[in-house]
N, C-alpha and C positions, 0 to 999 in steps of 0.2 A: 587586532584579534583575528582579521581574516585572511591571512598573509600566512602559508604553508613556510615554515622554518626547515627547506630542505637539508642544508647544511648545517645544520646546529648539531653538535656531539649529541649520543642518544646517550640515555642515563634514565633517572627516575622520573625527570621532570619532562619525557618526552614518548609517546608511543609512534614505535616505527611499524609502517603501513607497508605489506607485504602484498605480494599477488600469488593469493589462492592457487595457480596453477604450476608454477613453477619456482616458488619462495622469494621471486624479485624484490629487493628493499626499491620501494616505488617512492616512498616520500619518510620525512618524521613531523609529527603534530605536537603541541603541546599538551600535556598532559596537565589540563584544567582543574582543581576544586574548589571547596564550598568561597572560599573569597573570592577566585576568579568569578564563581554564580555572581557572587552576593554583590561586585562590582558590573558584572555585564545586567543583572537586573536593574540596579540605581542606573545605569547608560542609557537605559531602554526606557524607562519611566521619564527620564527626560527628555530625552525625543518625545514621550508621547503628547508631555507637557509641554516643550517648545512650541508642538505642531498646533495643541490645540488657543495655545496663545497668539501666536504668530503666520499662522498655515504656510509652515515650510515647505510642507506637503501634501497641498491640496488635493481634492479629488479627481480634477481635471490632470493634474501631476502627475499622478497615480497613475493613472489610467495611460497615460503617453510613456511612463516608463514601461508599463509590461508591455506595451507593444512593440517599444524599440529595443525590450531585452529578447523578445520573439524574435526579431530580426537578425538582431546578434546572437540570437543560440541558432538561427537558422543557417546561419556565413559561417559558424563555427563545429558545425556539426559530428563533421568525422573526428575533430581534436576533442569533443564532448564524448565520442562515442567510444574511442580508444582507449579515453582514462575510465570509462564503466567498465571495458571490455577486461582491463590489467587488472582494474583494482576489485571488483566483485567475480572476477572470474567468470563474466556471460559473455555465450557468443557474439561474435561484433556483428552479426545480423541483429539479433535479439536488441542490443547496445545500439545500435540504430535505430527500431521501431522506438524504445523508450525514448530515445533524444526527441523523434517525430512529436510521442505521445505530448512530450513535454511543450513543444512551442503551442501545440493546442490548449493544452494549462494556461497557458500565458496569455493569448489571444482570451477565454472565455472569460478568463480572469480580468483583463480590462473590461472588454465589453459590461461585466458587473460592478465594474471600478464605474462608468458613465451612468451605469441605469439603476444606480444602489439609491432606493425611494421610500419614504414613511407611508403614512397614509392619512388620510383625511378622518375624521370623528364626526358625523351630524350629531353637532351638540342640540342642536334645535331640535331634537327626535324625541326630547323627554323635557318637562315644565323647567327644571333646571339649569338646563341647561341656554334656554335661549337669550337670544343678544349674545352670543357669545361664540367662538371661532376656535375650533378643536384640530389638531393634528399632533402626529405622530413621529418625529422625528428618527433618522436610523442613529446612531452614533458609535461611535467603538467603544467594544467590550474594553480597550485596557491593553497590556501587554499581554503578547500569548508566548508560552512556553510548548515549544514544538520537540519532537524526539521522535526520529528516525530510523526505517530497519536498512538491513545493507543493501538488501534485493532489487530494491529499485531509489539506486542513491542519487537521482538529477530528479526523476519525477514525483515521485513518494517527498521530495523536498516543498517539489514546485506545488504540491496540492495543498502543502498548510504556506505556505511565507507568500505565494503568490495570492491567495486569495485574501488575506493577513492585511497584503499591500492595498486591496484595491477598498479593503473595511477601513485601512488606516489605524491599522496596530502594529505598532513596534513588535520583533519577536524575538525572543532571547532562542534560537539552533542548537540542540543537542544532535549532530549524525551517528549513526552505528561507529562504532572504535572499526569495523573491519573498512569502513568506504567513506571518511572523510573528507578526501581529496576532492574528488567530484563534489559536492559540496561547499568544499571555500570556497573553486573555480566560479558555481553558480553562484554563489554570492557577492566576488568580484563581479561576473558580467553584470548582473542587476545592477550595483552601484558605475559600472562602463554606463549602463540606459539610464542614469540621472535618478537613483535611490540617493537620500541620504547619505552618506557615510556614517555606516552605527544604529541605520535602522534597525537592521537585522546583525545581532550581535552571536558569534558562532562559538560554542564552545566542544574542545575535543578531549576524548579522554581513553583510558583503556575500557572502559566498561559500564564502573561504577560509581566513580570517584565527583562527577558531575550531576550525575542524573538525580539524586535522592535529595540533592540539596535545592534542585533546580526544583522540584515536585512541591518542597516545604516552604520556598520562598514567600515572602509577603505578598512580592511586587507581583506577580502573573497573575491575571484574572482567571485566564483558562490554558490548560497542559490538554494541548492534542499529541496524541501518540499512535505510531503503529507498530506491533511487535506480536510479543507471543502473549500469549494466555495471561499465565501468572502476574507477569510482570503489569499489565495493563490495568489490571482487576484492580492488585494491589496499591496502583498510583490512586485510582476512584478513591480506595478506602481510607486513603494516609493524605485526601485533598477534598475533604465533603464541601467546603463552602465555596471550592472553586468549580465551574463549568471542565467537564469531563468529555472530550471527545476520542472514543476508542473503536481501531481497526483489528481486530484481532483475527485469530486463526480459523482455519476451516477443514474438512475432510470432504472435499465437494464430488454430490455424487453424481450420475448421466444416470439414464433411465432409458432403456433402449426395447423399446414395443415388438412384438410380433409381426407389424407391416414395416420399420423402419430397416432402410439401405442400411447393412452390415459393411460394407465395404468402406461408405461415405463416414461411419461411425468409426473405423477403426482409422481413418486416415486423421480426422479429426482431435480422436482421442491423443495420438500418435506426437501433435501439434499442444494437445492443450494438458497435457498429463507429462509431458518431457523436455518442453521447452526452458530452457535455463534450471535443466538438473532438475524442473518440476518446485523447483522453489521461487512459489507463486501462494499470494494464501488462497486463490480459487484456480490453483491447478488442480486438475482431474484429479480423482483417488479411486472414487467407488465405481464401477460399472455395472449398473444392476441392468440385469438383461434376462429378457423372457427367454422360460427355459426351450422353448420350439426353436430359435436363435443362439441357444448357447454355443451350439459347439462351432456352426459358422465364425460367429464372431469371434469366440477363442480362438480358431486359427487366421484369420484377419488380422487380429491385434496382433500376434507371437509375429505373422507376416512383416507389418508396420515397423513393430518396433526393435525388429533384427536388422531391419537396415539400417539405423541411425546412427549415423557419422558420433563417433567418438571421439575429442581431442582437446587441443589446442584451441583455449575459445578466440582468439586471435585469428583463427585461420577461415576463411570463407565458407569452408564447407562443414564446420563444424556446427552441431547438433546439440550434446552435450558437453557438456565440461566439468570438472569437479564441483564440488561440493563447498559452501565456502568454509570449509574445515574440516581437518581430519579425523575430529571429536564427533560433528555431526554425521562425517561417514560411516563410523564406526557404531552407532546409536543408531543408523540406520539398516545396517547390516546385522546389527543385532533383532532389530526389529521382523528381518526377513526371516533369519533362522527360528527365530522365537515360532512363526506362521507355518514353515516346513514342516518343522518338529510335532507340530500339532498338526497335520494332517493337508496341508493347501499343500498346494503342487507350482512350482516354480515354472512357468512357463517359457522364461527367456531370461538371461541376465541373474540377479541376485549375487554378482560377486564383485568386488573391488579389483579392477584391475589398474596397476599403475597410479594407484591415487585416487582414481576415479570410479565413485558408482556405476557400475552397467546401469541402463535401462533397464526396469527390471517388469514383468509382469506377472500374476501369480493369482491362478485357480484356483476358488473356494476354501478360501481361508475360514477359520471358524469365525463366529461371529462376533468373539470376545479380543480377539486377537490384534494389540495395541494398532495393525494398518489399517483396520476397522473403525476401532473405536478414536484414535487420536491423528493429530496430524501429522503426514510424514514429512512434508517438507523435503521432498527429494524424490531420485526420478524412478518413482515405483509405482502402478496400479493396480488393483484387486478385480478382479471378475468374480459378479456374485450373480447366479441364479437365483429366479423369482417363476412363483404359476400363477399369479394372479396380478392383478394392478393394484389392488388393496392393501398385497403381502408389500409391493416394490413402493406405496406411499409409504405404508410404513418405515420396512429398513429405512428410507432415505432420511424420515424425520426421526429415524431412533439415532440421532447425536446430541451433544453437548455444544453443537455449532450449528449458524444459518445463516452464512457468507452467501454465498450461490449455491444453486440448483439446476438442471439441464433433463432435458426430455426429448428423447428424437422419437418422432410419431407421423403417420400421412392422415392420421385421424386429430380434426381441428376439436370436435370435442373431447376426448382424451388430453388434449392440448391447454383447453380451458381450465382442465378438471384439477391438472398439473398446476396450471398458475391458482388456483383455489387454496387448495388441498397443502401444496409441498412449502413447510412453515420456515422461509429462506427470504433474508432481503432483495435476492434476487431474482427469477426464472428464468431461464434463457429455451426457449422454443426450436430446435431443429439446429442447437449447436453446442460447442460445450460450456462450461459453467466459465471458463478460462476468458469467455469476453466480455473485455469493460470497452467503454467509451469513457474519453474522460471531463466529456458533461454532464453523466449519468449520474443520478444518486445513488451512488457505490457505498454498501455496507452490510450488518448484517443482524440479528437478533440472539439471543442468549447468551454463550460466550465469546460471538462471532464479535460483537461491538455493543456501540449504543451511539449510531450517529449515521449521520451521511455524509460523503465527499463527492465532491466536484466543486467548483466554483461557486456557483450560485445558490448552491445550499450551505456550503462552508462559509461564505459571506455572513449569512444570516447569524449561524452559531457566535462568529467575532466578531455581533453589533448586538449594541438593543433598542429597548424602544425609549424615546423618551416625550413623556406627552407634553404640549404646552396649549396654555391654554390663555385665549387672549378676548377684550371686551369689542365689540365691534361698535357700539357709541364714542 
């Protein structure tokens, strides 16, 4: 099941994997449904049942494979980076930092493969309980059903199946239909660094024909997901008895003071608002900026992001790249015209050239105006003036999302008042909302999610507790 069928005739029973930038046929995948589910679930149930009979895959096991797949995604790098680069359409610089991100996944990911611990119970601490010897054991949730967005298709992998590995849960793989390639490749290398064969069971499809079966099945304890909105909600609500981990969308705003560098903010935003076409769920969107500053920073940013290498995400100097579809360019171009029409002022960009969204930036949009209220997911920013810090908490928390948050300020209290005040799983202090680490507990509140990622928090979600209790005479 994890073996890419490049050569197999394309038909009904195959989707063929294009590259975003120039229509290359890159690969064909099979085109998985509900019996492929309903046979990769029973596969994964019993690994999980082998393991826990037999410890196929002990924890000390676990832990030596994610570090030897570290190693070989790190000797492999630039052939990891080049199939993100075809197949999602991101610059191969961008396509490098995530391969980097990735061996980090991997490394923190063992390290809580060795140090994953119960805990002790003083049963002696109540009349009840004495003569008697309390703990806590961690053990695995179960099988987990994972489901994947395209945008970051090696890391966004590596943050549910790597951490999966190191709890000792089987995971049944759903990737984006646009970047499954990347994805079988990573699942081959992990079983290269001594996985199972079939731990991790991968299914590909066009869209839909997988996912709803995969959500209903018996076998999965818990469906972690990252994607959009709708789609995530609706898994929570069509899966109550199962554990629900959701990454969802954002419109991440900066906050830019009256003492902060206008210049260091536009070079920043420039980076974290257009990097990979801005399709990040905590790429930049909002710029809320004191009106004393506005119009500096206005021509700052228009500065910044008039120079950004347009092309060929394949080419070294490339900046942007398309968008990974034509449908979403056009949804976003509608977006920008919808804002003009209504009064904001296009400051640079706003038009599709060649396929490709410009860069785009755009002055005082109204307040209701879908790049306001919803996520663009592409390489557009808003500049919006504020007279007060009261009016700029506000706007920031008047969304539907609380992915990330950013504040540039020389004033440390201002700075505190930011991380109080601005109602976002993240805050980022004196940079923009666009940085993660990926040991952080990355998430967000209201429609942003309902979880946390990284390793060592994601460990916890794919174990539980289980107490035993034992007589000490």
């Amino acid at each position: 099941m994890n073996t890419v069928p490049t050569s197999a005739p394309v038909g009904d029973d195959r989707v063929v994997v294009h590259n975003p930038f120039d229509g290359a046929v890159l690969g064909h995948v099979p085109r998985h449904g509900p019996e492929d589910v309903d046979r990769a679930c029973l596969a994964a149930q019993d690994m999980l049942d082998a393991n826990l009979r037999g410890r196929i895959f002990p924890q000390h096991a676990r832990a030596a494979t994610l570090d030897r797949a570290a190693a070989l995604l790190e000797a492999q790098s630039d052939a990891f980076a080049r199939l993100i680069s075809s197949e999602a359409a991101k610059p191969i610089t961008a396509a490098r930092g995530e391969v980097a991100r990735c061996i980090d996944t991997l490394r923190f990911s063992a390290a809580e493969a060795r140090s994953l611990v119960g805990e002790m119970v003083p049963m002696e601490a109540s009349e009840p309980g004495a003569g008697r010897l309390g703990f806590a054991l961690r053990v695995p949730l179960g099988v987990i059903a994972a489901i994947t967005p395209f945008n970051f298709p090696l890391n966004l992998v590596a943050h549910k199946v790597a951490p999966a590995i190191a709890a000792g849960c089987p995971v049944v793989l759903k990737p984006a239909p646009q970047t499954p390639l990347t994805s079988l490749r990573f699942v081959a290398l992990l079983e290269e660094a001594g996985m199972p064969d079939g731990w991790v069971q991968t299914l590909t499809d066009g869209g839909r024909e997988a996912g709803e079966a995969l959500v209903s099945h018996p076998v999965p304890r818990m469906v972690t997901f990252t994607g959009s909105v709708g789609v995530g909600w609706a898994i929570a609500a069509a899966a109550p008895k199962k554990r629900i981990a959701l990454e969802l969308g954002s419109n991440a705003p900066v906050i830019v003071t009256a003492d902060a560098d206008v210049d260091l903010v536009a070079r920043k935003v420039r980076a974290g608002g257009f990097s990979y076409a801005g399709q990040s769920c905590i790429s930049v969107q909002r710029v809320l900026v004191d009106r004393t500053v506005h119009a500096a920073l206005r021509d700052a940013l228009t500065l910044e992001v008039s120079q950004i290498v347009v092309g060929d995400p394949a080419a070294e100097t490339t900046e942007v790249g398309p968008m990974i579809s034509e449908r979403e360019t056009e949804r976003l171009r509608g977006w920008i015209d919808d804002a003009a029409a209504a009064g904001a002022t296009v400051l640079v960009g706003g038009k599709v050239d060649d396929g490709i969204m410009l860069p785009t930036v755009i002055d005082n949009p109204p307040a209701d105006a879908a790049l306001c209220r919803r996520e663009a997911f592409g390489p557009v920013v808003v500049i919006i003036p504020f007279d007060t810090l009261d009016e700029a908490f506000a706007i920031a928390n008047d969304t539907d999302f609380g992915l990330h948050a950013s504040i540039f300020t020389d004033d440390l209290g201002v700075a505190m008042r930011a991380v109080r005040e601005l109602d976002f799983g993240g805050v980022v202090v004196n940079d923009v909302p666009t940085v993660r680490v990926d040991q952080q507990p990355y998430g967000g509140v209201r429609d942003a999610g309902n979880t946390r990622e990284g390793p060592a928090h994601t460990v916890r979600e794919m174990t539980e507790l289980r107490f035993v209790s034992l007589p000490l005479g």
